[in-house]
LOVEXDREN-525756 format. One record per residue (C-alpha): x negated, y negated, z; residue number from 0. Coordinates in pm, whole numbers, plus 50000, padded with zeros to 5 digits. Last residue first. Layout:
N
REC      px      py      pz   resi
REC       X       Y       Z    NUM
...
***
This chain:
706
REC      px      py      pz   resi
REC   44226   05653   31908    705
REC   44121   05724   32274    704
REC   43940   05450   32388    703
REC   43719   05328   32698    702
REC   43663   04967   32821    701
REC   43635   05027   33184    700
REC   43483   05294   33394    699
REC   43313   05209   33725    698
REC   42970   05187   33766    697
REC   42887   04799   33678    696
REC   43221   04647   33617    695
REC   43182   04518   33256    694
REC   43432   04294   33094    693
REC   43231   04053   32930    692
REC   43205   04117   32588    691
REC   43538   04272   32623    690
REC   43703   03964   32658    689
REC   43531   03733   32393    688
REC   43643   04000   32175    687
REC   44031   03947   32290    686
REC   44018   03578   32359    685
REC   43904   03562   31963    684
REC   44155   03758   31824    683
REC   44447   03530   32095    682
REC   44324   03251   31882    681
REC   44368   03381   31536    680
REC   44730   03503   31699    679
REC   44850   03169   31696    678
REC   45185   03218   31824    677
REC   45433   02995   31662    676
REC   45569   02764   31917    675
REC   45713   02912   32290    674
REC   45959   02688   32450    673
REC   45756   02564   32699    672
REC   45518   02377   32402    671
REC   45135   02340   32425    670
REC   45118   02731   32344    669
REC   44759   02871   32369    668
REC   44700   02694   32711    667
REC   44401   02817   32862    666
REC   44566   02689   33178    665
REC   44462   02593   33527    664
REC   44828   02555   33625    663
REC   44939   02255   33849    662
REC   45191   02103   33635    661
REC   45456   02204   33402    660
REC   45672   02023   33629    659
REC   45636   02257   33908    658
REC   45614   02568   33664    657
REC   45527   02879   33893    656
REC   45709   02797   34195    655
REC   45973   02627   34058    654
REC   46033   02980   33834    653
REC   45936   03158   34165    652
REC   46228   03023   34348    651
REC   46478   03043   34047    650
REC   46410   03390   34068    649
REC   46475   03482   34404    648
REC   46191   03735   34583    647
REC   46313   04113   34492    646
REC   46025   04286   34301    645
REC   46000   04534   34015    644
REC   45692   04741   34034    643
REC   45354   04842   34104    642
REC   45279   04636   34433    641
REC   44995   04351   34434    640
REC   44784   04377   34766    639
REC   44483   04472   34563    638
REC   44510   04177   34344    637
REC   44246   03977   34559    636
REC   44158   03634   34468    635
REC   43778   03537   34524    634
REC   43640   03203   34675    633
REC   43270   03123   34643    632
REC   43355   02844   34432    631
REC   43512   02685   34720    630
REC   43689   02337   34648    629
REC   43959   02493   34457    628
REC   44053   02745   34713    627
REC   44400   02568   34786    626
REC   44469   02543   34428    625
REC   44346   02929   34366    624
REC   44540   03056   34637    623
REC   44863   02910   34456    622
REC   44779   03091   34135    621
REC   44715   03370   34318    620
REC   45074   03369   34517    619
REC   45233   03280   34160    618
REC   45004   03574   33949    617
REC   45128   03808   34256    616
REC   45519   03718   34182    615
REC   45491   03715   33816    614
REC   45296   04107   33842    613
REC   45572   04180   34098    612
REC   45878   04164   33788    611
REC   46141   03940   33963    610
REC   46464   04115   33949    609
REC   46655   04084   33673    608
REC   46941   03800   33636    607
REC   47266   03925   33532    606
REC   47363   03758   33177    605
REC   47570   03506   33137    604
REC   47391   03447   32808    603
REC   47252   03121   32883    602
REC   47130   03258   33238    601
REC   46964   03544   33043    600
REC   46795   03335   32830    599
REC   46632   03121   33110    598
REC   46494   03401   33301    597
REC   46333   03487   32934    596
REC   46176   03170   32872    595
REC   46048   03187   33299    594
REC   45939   03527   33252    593
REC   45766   03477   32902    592
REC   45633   03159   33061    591
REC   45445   03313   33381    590
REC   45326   03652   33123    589
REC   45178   03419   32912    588
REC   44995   03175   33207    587
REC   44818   03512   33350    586
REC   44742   03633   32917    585
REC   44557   03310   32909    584
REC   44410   03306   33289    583
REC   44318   03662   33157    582
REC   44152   03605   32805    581
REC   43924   03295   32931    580
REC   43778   03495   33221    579
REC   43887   03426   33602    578
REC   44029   03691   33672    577
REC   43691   03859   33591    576
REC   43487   03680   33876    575
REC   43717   03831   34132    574
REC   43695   04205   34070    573
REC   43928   04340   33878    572
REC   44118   04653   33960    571
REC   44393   04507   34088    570
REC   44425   04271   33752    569
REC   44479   04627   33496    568
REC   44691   04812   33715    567
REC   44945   04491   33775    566
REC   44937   04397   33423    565
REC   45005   04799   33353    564
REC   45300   04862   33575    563
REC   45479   04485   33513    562
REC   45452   04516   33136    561
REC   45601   04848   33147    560
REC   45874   04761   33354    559
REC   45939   04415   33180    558
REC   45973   04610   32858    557
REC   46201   04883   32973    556
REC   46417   04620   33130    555
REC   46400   04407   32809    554
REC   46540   04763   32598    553
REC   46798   04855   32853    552
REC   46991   04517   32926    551
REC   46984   04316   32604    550
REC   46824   03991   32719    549
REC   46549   03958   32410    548
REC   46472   03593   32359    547
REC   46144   03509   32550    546
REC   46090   03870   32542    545
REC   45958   03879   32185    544
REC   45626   03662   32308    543
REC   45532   03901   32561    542
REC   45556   04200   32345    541
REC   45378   04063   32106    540
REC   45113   04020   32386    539
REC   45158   04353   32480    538
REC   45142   04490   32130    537
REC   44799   04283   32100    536
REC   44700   04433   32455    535
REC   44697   04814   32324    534
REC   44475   04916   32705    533
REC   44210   05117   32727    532
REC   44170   05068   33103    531
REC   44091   05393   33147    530
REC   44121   05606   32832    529
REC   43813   05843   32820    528
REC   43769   05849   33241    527
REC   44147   05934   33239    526
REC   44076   06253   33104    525
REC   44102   06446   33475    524
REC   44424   06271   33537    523
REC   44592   06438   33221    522
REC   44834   06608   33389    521
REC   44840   06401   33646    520
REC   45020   06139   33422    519
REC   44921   05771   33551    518
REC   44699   05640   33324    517
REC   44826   05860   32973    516
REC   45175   05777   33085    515
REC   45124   05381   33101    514
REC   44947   05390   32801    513
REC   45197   05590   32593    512
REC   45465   05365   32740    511
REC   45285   05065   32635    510
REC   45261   05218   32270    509
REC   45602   05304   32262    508
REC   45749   04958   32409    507
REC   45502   04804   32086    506
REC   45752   05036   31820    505
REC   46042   04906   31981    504
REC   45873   04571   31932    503
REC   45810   04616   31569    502
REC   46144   04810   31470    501
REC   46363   04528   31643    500
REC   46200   04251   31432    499
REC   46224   04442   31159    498
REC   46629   04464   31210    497
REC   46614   04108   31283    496
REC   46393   03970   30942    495
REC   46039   03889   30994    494
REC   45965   03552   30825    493
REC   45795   03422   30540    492
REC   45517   03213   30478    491
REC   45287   03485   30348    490
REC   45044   03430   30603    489
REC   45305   03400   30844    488
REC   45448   03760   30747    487
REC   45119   03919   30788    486
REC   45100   03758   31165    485
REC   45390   03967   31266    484
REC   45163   04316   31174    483
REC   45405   04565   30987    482
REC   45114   04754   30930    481
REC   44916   04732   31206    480
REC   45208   04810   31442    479
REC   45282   05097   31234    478
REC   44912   05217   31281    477
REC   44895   05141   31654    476
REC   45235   05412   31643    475
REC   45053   05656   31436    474
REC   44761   05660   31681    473
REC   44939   05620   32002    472
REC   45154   05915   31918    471
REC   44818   06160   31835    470
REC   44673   06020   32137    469
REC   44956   06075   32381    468
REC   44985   06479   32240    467
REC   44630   06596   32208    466
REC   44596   06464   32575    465
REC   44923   06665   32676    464
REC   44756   06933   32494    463
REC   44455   06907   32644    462
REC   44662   06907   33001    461
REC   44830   07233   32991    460
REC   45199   07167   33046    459
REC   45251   06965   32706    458
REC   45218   07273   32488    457
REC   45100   07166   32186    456
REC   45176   07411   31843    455
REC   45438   07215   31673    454
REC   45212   06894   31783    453
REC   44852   07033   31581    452
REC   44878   07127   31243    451
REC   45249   07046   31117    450
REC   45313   06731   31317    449
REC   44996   06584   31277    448
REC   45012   06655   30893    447
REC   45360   06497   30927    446
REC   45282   06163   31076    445
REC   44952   06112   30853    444
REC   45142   06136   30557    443
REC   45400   05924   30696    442
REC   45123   05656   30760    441
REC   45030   05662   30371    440
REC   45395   05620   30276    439
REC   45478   05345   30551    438
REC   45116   05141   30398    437
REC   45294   05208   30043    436
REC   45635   05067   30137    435
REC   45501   04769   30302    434
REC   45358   04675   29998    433
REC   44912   04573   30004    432
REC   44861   04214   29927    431
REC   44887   04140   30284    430
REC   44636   04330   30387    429
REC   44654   04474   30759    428
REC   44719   04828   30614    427
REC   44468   04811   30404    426
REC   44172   04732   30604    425
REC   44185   05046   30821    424
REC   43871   05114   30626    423
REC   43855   04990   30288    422
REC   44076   04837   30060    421
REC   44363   04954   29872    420
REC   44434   04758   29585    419
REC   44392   05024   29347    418
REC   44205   05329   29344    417
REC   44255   05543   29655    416
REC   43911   05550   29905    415
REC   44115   05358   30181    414
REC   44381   05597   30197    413
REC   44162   05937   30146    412
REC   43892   05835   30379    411
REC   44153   05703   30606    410
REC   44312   06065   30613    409
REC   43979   06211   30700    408
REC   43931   05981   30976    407
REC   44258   06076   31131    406
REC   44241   06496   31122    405
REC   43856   06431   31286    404
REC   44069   06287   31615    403
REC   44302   06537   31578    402
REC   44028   06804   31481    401
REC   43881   06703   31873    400
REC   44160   06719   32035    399
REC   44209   07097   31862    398
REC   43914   07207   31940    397
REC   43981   07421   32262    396
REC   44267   07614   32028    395
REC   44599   07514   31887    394
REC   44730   07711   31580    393
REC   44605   07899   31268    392
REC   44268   08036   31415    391
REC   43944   08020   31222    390
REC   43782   08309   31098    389
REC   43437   08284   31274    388
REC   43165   08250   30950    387
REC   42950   08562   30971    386
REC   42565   08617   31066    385
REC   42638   08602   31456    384
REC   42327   08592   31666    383
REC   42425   08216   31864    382
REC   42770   08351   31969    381
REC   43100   08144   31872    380
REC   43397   08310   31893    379
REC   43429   08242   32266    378
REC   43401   07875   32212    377
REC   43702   07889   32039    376
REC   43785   07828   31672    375
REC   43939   07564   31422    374
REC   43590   07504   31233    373
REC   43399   07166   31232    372
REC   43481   06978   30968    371
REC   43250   07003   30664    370
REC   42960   06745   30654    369
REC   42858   06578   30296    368
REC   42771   06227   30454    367
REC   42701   05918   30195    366
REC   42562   05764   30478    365
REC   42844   05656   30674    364
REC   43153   05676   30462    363
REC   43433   05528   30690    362
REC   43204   05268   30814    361
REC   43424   05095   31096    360
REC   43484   04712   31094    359
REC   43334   04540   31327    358
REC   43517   04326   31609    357
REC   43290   04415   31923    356
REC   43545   04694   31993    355
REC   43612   04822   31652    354
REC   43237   04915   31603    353
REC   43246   05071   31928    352
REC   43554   05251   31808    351
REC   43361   05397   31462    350
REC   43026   05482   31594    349
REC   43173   05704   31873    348
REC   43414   05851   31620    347
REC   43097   05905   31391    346
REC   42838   06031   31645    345
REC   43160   06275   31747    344
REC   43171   06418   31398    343
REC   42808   06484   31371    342
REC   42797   06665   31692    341
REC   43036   06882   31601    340
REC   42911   06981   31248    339
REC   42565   07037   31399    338
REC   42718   07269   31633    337
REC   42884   07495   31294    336
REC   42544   07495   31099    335
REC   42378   07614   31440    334
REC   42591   07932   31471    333
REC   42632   08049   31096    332
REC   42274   07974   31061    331
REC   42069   07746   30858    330
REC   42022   07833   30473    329
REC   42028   07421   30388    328
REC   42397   07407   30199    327
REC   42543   07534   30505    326
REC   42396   07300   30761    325
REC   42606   07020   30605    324
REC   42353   06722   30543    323
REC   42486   06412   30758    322
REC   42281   06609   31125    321
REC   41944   06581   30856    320
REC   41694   06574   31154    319
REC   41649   06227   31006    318
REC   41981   06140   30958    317
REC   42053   06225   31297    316
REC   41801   06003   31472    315
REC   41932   05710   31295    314
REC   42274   05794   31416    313
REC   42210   05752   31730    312
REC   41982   05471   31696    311
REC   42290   05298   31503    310
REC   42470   05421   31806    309
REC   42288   05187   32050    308
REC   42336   04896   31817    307
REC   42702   04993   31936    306
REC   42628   05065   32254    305
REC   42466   04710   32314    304
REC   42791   04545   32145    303
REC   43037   04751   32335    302
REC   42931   04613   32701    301
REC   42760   04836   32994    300
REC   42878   05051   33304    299
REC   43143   05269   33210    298
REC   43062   05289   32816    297
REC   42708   05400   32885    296
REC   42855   05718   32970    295
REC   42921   05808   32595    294
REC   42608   05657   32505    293
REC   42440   05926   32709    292
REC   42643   06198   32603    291
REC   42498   06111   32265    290
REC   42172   06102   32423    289
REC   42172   06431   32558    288
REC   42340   06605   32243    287
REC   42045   06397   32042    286
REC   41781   06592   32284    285
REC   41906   06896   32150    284
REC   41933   06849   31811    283
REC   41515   06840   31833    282
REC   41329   06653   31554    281
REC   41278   06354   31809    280
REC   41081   06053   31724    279
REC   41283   05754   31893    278
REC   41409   06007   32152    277
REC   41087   06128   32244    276
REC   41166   06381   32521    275
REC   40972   06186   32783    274
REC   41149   05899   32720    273
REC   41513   06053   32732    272
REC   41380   06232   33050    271
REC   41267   05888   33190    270
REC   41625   05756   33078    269
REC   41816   06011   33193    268
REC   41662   06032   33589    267
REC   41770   05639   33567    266
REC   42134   05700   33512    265
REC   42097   06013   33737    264
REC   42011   05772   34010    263
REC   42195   05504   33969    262
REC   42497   05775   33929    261
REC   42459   05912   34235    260
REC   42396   05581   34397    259
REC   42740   05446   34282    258
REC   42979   05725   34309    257
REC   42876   05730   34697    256
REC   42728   05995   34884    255
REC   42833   06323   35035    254
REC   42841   06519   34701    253
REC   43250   06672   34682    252
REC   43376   06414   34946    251
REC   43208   06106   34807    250
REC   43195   06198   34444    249
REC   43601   06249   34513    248
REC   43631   05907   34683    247
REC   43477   05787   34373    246
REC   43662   05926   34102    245
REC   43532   06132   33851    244
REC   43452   06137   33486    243
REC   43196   05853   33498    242
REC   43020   06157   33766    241
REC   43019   06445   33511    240
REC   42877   06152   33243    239
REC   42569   06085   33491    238
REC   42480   06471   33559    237
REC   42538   06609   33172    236
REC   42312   06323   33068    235
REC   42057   06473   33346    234
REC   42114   06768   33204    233
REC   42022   06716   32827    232
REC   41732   06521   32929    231
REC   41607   06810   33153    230
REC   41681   07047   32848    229
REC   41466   06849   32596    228
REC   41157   06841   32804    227
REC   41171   07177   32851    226
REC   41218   07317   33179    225
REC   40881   07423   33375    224
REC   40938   07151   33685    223
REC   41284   07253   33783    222
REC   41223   07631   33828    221
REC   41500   07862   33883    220
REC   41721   07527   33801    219
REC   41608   07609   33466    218
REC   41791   07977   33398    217
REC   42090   07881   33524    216
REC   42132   07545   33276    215
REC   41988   07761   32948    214
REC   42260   08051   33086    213
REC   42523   07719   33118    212
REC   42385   07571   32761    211
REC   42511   07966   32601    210
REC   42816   07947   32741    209
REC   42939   07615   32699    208
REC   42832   07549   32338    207
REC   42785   07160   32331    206
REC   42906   06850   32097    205
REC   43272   06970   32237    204
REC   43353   06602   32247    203
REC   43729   06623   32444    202
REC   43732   06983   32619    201
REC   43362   06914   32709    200
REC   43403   06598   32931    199
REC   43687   06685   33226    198
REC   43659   07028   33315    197
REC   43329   07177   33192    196
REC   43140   06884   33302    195
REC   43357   06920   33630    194
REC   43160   07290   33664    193
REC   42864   07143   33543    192
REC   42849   06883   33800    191
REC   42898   07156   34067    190
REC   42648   07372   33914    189
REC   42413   07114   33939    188
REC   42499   07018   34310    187
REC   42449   07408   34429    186
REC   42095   07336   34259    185
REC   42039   07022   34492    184
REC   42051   06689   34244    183
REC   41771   06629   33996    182
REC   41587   06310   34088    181
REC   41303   06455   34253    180
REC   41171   06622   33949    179
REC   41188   06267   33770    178
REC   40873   06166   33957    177
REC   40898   05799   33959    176
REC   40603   05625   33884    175
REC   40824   05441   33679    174
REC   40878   05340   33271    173
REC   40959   05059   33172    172
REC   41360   05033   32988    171
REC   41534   05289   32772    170
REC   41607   05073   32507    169
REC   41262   04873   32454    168
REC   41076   05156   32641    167
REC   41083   05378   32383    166
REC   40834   05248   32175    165
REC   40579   05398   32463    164
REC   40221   05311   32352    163
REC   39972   05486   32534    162
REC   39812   05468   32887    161
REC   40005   05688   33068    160
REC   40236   05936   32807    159
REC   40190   06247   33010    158
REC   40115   06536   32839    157
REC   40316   06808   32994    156
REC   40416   06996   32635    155
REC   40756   06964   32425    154
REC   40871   06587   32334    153
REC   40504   06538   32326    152
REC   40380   06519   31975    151
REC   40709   06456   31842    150
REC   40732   06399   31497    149
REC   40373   06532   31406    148
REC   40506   06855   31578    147
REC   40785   06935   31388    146
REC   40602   06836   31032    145
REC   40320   07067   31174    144
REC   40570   07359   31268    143
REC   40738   07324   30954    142
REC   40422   07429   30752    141
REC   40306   07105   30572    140
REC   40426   06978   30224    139
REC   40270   07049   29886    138
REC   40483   07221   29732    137
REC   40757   06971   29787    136
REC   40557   06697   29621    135
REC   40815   06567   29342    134
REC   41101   06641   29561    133
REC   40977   06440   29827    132
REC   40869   06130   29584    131
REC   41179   06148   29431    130
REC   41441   06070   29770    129
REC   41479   06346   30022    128
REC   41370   06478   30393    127
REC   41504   06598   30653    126
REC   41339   06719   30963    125
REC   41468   06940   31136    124
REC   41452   07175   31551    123
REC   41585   07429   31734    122
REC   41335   07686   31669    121
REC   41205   07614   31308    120
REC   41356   07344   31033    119
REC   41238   07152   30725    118
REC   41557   07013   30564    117
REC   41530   06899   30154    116
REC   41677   06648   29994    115
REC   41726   06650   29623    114
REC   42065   06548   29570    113
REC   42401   06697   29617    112
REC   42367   07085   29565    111
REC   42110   07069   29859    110
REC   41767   07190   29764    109
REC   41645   07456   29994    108
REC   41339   07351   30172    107
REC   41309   07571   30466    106
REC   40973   07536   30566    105
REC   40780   07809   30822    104
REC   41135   08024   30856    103
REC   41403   07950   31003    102
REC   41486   07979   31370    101
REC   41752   08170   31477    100
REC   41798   08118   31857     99
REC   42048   07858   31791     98
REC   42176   07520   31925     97
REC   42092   07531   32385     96
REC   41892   07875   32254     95
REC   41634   07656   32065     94
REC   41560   07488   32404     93
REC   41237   07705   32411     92
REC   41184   07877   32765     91
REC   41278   07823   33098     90
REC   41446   08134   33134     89
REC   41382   08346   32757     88
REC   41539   08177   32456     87
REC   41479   08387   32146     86
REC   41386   08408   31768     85
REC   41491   08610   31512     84
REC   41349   08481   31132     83
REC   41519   08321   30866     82
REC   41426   08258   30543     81
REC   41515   07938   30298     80
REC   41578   08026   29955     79
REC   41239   07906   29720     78
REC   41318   07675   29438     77
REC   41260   07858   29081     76
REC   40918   07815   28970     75
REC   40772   08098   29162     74
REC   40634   08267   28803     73
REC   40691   08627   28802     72
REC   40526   08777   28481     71
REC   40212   08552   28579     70
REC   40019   08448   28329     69
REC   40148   08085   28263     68
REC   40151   08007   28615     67
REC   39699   08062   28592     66
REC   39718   07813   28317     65
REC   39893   07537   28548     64
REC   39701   07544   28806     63
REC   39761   07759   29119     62
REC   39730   07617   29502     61
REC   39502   07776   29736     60
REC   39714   07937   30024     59
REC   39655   07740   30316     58
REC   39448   07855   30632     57
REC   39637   07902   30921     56
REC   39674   07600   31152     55
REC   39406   07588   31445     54
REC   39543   07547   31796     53
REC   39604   07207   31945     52
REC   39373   07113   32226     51
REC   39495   06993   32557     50
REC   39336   06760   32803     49
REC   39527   06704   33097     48
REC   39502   06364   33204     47
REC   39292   06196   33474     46
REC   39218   05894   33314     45
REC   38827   05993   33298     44
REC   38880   06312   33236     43
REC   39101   06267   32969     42
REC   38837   06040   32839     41
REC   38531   06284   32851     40
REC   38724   06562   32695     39
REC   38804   06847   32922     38
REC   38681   07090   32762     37
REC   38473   06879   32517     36
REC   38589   06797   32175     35
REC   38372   06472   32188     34
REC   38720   06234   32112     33
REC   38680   05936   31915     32
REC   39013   05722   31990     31
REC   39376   05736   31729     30
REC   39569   05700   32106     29
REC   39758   06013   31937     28
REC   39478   06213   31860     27
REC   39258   06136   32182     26
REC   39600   06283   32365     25
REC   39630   06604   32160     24
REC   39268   06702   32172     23
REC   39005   06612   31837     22
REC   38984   06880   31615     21
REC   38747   07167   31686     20
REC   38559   07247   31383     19
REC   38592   07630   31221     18
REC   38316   07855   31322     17
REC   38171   08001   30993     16
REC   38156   08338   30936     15
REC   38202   08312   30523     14
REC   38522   08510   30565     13
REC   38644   08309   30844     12
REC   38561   07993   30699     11
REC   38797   08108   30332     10
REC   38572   08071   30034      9
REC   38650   07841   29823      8
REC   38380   07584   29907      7
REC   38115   07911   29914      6
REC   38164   07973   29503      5
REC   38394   08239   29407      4
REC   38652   08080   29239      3
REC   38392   07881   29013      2
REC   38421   07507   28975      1
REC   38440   07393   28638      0
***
């Protein structure tokens, strides 16, 4: 047996002995021989700062067994997490931007659940679980080496020239590009963070607006000395603040155009995503950037790449431990609650991406143990509180966001009921599942909304408003889903009147929510969420109901709607969009609902309607399109098309439209005029097909705001 006093346990500094230099930071992570010069011969070759990292304290020598067995006081009993006070001077440590209190060297309380365990100092986790963890806790790193080790340069100057960059495959190459020079005049920053502020935080609230703003303040002092965190964080903050607006105000408010301002920020984030490590991050703050990344991303790219985007997203959380609730892991009052924000808009984000490219959402991703976030202002938030906020009974800044958070917890209950419930959103489409109990469940949902959140909206201030549309448009998509037409064909049955009526009244809701939400100025600075996030498969029904529906109030409502938002949605396309399988299908729908539904009214005796514009600009397009049919270059124009009912004669634009049946380039999804059995299988398909290629390169487009 080794004696305790022989030289190997002696600690260097007692025996006088100079402790070896390890190899620099750079030679470490390109795994080459370094000669622990100062500079090292191959940073000074490349031209690189050459940085060494400091020596680690020496480690406590582990006990055996029989020397535990003597001691009155045995640590056997898992260790409660310390904190220490920490804080974020200008241009110092981002741990401010979460929470100044830092835990201690390893905080490795054991969660109630399972056996994981969250490392965490300044900011910054690392969790951890599974049997081999737990059975090696003790011997674990300090937190500031397991920190470190998972993002070697996500806080120093060290460039990344000449070593592998993993990043690269979603970010893109990097550039010579010095991202200093992409940051916008300081009077410009505040400007962006002012319509941040305005139009983004009220509806994620992933950030605490005080505290980033003194982080934001103190950095534009000195551009080039902000962490590396930070600078990704506000260039995010830079390219979402511009999806938000419109272009002509960009122009006047910056002096250039929506485009290059946000070319530029777009690529400003994606070096400062890079040189924050986003693939190896430990840092919360550098997943706020990227989330509001992602959330941009939605203007300018399709929903399949963000969605395999968000499974990095949420990859990056689980590993700082985001699905562990902060509460069970001795972090702070103040951090615990952010982390619970962020978590829950990763989720939503996950969840209507996942929708859009025809994926079912995961309504228990990861096994998560999160608590909602808590009912409170950001004013009763401070970074050095030690108490739980008491939470306010009515509306406050969070209460779009608990809406949203309000829904997903009630599909959690539904779809997690024993029976023949299945998952997801899945039940109410199922056929097996009785109307009665899908109307129960959706009730539920009706009169917790009304209880927590509309009794206490006031429609004049424009969250509320927001709060208001989204909450209808919700329970009203989920009555639609219920009572789905296509659920009766599968059954063989048919929809009786009075349900008929119930469905499409239901659909005239929905369009009227997404006409108001588009056009309200209320809610004009949210538009950037919802625009062009439009309920098509109620429109459709819609469309297909009106062949036969002449009473006077209901079909004039219909038509008007219909009219407003066909009209919106194909001005604002460009040319080679019109020309995609889902709008020459829903072009040649809206033609022979109109010309069914002129019909109808002429067997009834009924007054004939004016001519809806949207029939009248689809005829003059249609028309351009024959004569243009020789010129592929060609490019039909909707922005001529007027909002609104027209005047020209309807028997005109009926021959005009169908001469003979012939003429029309048609994705023809019903081979009959009078309108067969709508295959709705087929009108799925046009749909996702559809938004795989509806992108419009700057300008928002396939946005939600279920």
């Amino acid at each position: 047996m080794v004696s305790s006093n022989t030289p190997q346990n002696i600690p260097l500094a007692v025996r006088g002995e100079t402790p070896k230099t390890p190899s620099c930071v750079v030679c470490n992570r390109r795994k080459v021989r370094c000669d622990r010069q100062d500079p090292c011969s191959a940073c000074a070759k490349n031209g690189i700062e050459c940085v060494y990292r400091a020596h680690a304290p020496p480690r406590r020598r582990k006990r055996r067994p029989s020397d535990e067995a003597h001691r009155p006081d045995s640590p056997r009993r898992p260790r409660r997490s310390r904190q220490t006070t920490g804080s974020s001077g200008p241009g110092g440590d981002t741990r401010g931007l979460l929470s100044p209190m830092a835990t201690s060297n390893t905080s490795l309380a054991s969660n109630r659940n399972d056996q994981g365990m969250l490392i965490a100092e300044g900011g910054k986790s690392v969790y951890v679980d599974g049997n081999m963890w737990s059975s090696i806790r003790t011997e674990l790193p300090s937190a500031e080496d397991v920190l470190r080790d998972a993002s070697v340069y996500s806080d120093s100057d060290q460039s990344l020239e000449g070593t592998g960059d993993d990043s690269s495959l979603i970010l893109g190459a990097r550039t010579k590009t010095q991202i200093t020079d992409l940051h916008p005049a300081p009077l410009h920053i505040f400007k962006l963070w002012q319509v941040f502020l305005e139009n983004v935080h009220p509806l994620i609230k992933i950030l605490h607006g005080p505290t980033v703003q003194q982080q934001i303040i103190d950095a534009t002092g000195d551009l080039r000395a902000m962490p590396k965190g930070l600078e990704a964080l506000m260039f995010c903050i830079y390219c979402i603040a511009l999806i938000s607006m419109t272009a002509p105000d960009v122009q006047k408010a910056f002096g250039d155009s929506k485009v290059a301002l946000l070319s530029r920020f777009r690529r400003g984030a994606r070096l400062a995503l890079a040189n924050a490590g986003i693939l190896r991050t430990s840092d919360v703050v550098v997943l706020q950037a990227f989330l509001l990344y992602l959330l941009s991303m939605r203007a300018f790219s399709d929903p399949q790449s963000i969605w395999s985007l968000c499974g990095v997203a949420i990859r990056v959380a689980q590993r700082i431990g985001l699905h562990r609730d902060g509460s069970h892991h001795g972090l702070s009052v103040f951090e615990t609650e952010m982390r619970r924000r962020l978590w829950l808009q990763l989720n939503i984000l996950d969840a209507t991406t996942a929708q859009l490219t025809g994926i079912a959402a995961q309504t228990s991703l990861m096994a998560a143990d999160v608590q909602r976030p808590a009912n409170v202002n950001d004013c009763d938030l401070d970074p050095r509180m030690t108490e739980r906020p008491r939470e306010h009974r009515g509306a406050t800044e969070m209460i779009f966001c608990l809406a949203r958070c309000e829904f997903g917890e009630w599909l959690n209950r539904w779809s997690g009921k024993p029976g023949p419930l299945l998952a997801g959103q899945s039940f109410l489409s199922d056929s097996a599942t009785s109307l009665a109990e899908k109307d129960r469940a959706i009730d539920e949902l009706g009169q917790i909304y009304e209880t927590k959140y509309l009794k206490y909206c006031d429609t004049s201030i424009p969250l509320h408003q927001m709060t208001t549309i989204v909450i209808h448009a919700i329970t009203s998509l989920l009555r639609f889903s219920a009572h789905h037409p296509r659920q009766h064909a599968e059954r063989g049955s048919h929809n009786s009147q009075s349900d008929r009526d119930r469905i499409f009244a239901n659909c005239v809701r929905m369009a009227e929510n997404c006409d108001l939400v588009q056009t309200s100025h209320i809610t004009q600075r949210y538009n950037w969420h919802v625009e062009n996030h439009i309920p098509w498969t109620p429109l459709i029904h819609m469309l297909y109901e009106l062949r036969n529906r002449v009473d006077r109030e209901v079909s004039d409502r219909a038509w008007f709607l219909i009219d407003r938002i066909c009209s919106r949605h194909f001005r604002d396309l460009k040319g080679r969009q019109q020309r995609i399988a889902f709008n020459v299908a829903l072009q040649n729908l809206i033609l022979k609902s109109w010309k069914a539904h002129a019909a109808e009214r002429a067997r009834c005796n009924r007054p004939p309607l004016p001519c809806p514009a949207i029939v009248s600009t689809i005829c003059d397009m249609q028309g351009k399109q024959q004569l243009a049919a020789d010129d592929i270059s060609a490019e039909i124009s909707y922005e001529e098309a007027p909002i609104g009912i027209g005047s020209r004669n309807q028997d005109q634009l009926v021959g005009e439209a169908f001469p003979n049946e012939q003429g029309l380039e048609t994705l023809d999804l019903d081979q009959a005029s009078n309108f067969s059995s709508m295959d709705w299988t087929q009108w799925d398909q046009l749909l996702e097909d559809f938004q795989h290629q509806y992108t419009k390169d700057g300008e928002p487009h396939c946005n939600v705001y279920e």
